[in-house]
C-alpha positions as CSV (number, residue, x, y, z in Angstrom):
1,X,56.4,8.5,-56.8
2,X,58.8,10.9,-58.3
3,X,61.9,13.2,-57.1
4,X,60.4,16.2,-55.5
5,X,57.5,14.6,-54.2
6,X,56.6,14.3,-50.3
7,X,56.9,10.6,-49.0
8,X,53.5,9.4,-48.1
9,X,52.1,8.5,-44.7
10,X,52.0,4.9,-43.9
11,X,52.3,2.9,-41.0
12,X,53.3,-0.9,-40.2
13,X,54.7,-3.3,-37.6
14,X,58.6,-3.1,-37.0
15,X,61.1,-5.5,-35.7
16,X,60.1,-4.9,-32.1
17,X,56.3,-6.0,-32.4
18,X,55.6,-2.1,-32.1
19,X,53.4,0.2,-34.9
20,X,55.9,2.4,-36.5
21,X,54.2,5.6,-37.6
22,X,56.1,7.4,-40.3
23,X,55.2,11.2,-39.3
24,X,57.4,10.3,-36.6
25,X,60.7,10.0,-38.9
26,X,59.7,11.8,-42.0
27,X,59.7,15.4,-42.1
28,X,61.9,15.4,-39.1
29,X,65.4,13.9,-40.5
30,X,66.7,12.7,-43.6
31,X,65.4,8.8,-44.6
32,X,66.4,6.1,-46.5
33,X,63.6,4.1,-47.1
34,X,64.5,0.8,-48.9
35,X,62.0,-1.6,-50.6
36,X,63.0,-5.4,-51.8
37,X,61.6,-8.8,-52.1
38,X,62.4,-11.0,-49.5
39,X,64.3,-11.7,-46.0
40,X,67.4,-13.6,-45.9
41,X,67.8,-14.6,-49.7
42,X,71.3,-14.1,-50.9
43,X,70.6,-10.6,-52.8
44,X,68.6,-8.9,-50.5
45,X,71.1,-10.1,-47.9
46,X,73.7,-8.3,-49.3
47,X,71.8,-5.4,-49.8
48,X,71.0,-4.8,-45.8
49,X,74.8,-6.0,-45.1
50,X,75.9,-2.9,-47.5
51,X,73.0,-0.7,-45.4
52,X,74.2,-2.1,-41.9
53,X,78.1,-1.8,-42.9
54,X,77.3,2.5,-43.4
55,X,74.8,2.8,-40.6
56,X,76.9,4.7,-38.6
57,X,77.4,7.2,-41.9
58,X,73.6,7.4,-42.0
59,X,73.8,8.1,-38.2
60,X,76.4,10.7,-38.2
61,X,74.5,12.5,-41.2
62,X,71.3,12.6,-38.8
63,X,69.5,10.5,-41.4
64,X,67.5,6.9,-40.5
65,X,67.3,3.9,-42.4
66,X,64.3,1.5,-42.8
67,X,64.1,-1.3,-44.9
68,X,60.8,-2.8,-45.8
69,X,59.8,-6.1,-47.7
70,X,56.6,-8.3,-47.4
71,X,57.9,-10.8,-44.9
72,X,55.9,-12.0,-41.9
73,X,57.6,-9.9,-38.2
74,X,58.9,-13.0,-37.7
75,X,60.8,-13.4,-40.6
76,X,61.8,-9.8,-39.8
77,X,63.1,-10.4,-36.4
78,X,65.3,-13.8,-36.9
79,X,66.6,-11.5,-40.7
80,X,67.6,-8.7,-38.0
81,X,69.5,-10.5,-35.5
82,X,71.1,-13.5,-38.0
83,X,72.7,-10.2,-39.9
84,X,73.2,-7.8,-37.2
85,X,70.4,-5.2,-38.8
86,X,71.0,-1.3,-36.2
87,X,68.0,0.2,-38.3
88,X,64.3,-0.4,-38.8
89,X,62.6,-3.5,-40.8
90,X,59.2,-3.1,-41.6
91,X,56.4,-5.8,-42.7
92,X,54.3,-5.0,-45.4
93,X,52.4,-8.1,-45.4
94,X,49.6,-6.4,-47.3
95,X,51.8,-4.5,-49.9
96,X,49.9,-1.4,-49.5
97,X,53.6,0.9,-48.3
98,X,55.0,-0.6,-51.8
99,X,51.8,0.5,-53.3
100,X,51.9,4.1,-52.0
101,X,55.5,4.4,-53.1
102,X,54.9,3.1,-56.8
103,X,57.1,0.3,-56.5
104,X,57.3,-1.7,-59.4
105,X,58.0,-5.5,-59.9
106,X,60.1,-7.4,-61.0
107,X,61.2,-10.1,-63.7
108,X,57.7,-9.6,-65.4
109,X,55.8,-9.2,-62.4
110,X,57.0,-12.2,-60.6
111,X,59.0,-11.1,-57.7
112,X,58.4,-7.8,-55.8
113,X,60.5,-4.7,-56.8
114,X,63.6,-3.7,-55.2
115,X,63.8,0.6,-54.5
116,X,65.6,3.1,-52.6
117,X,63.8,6.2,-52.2
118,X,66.3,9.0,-50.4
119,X,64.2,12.0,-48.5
120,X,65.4,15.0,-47.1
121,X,64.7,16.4,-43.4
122,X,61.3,17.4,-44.2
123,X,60.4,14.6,-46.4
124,X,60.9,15.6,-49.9
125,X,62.3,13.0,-52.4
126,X,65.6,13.4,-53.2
127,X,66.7,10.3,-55.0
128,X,65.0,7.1,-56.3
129,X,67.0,4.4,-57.6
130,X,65.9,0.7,-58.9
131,X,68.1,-2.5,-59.0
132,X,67.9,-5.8,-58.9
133,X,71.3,-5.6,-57.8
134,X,71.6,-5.3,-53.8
135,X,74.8,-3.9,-53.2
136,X,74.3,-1.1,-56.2
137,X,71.9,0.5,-54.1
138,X,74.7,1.5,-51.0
139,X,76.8,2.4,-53.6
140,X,74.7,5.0,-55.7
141,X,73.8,6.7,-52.2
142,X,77.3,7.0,-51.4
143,X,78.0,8.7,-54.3
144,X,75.3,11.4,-54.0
């Protein structure tokens, strides 16, 4: 996936058990959409902190904010309340959302990719930007 391309369809559980359809966000308000490796490890800890900390920015822009990583609902759910986490988690057990969005791997394949994909209100890739650092990722929104 590339700026300037439509974020694709996909669906998967959330933090409340429920299916979370996608054409039910996208295409009808800006999205953050945020990909990385695992719940609760120190990095991608910081990296939903830094998301939670401006969730009422994202909010008053209109804009939603769903982070997604391979961990069981479970893991999801205990991630969510240990860290106070307002927006949406999303298990991709099967790795097929990752797939869909392109993203890449990490230290040689080893560890699953850490992305922030930024769409406008009717879906359209705005901004893509990949770290391995957590806490980058708030900052490089704020700044656009």
């Amino acid at each position: 996936m590339k700026v300037g391309d439509r974020v694709p369809d996909f669906s998967a559980i959330d933090t409340n058990g429920n299916l979370f359809e996608s054409n039910t966000v996208i295409g009808k308000k800006p999205t953050v959409i945020y990909f990385y490796p695992k719940d609760d490890t120190r990095v991608c800890t910081e990296q939903a902190c830094s998301f939670r900390d401006q969730y009422e920015d994202f909010k008053a822009l209109g804009a939603e904010v769903i982070g997604i990583s391979g961990d069981s609902l479970k893991s999801h759910i205990e991630f969510a309340n240990k860290h106070h986490l307002p927006f949406i988690l999303l298990s991709d057990s099967d790795k097929k959302i990752r797939k869909a969005f392109g993203v890449p791997n990490d230290y040689f394949g080893l560890i699953p990719g850490r992305a922030t994909y930024v769409a406008d209100k009717n879906g359209i890739v705005q901004l893509i930007f990949d770290s391995t650092s957590g806490k980058i990722h708030i900052e490089k929104r704020s700044k656009s």
